[in-house]
C-alpha positions, -999 to +999 in steps of 0.1 A: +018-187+142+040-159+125+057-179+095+067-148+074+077-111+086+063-091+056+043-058+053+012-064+038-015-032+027-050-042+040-063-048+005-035-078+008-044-091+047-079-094+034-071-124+018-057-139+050-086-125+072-115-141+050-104-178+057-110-167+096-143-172+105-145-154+137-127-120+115-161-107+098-158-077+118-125-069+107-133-080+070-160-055+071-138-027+086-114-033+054-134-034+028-150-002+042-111+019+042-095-002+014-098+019-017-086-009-039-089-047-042-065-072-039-057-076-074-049-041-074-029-039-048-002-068-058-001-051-090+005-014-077+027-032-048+051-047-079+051-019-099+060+006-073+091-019-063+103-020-099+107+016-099+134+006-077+137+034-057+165+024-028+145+047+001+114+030-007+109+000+018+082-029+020+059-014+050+062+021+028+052+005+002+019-010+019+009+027+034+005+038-001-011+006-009-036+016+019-039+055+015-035+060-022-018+093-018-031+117-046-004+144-038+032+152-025+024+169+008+002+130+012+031+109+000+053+132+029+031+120+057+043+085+045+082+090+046+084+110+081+119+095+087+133+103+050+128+129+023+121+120-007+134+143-041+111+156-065+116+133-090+109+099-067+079+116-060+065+122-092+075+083-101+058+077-069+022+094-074+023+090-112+022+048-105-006+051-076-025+072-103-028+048-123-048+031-097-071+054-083-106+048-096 
């Protein structure tokens, strides 16, 4: 049963998934594409939101999460709909540095 509609990276549906458990396919298959953990990711999640950037929306938010975008022309392939300026980038990609192992 769907109690909450929110965007969630896979780092952050992993937790979810591991209680299931008939999902050890699909735990494997994220910790295999996840390049962070779960700690990680609900700290990059918050401190990309508190660069309050108005075009920057939840599910955006979890593609990062999910692809860890090193440069601009990566970070593009995230917002087809909407352009972002140079400067939200930077903000952007300086933040998700911070993450990158």
């Amino acid at each position: 049963m769907i109690s909450n509609r929110e965007s969630l990276s896979m780092a952050e549906s992993k937790a979810f998934i591991e209680s299931n458990e008939n999902a050890v396919e699909l735990t494997k298959f994220i910790k295999k594409f996840s390049g962070i953990d779960l700690k990680k990711a609900r700290e990059l999640r918050l401190k990309i939101s508190e660069l309050n950037l108005m075009k920057v929306k939840s599910d955006q938010i979890s593609k990062i999460i999910d692809l860890l975008p090193e440069t601009t022309e990566d970070l593009n392939k995230i917002f087809v709909d909407i352009s972002l300026d140079e400067d939200e980038s930077h903000k952007i990609l300086n933040t998700v540095k911070e993450f990158i192992k």
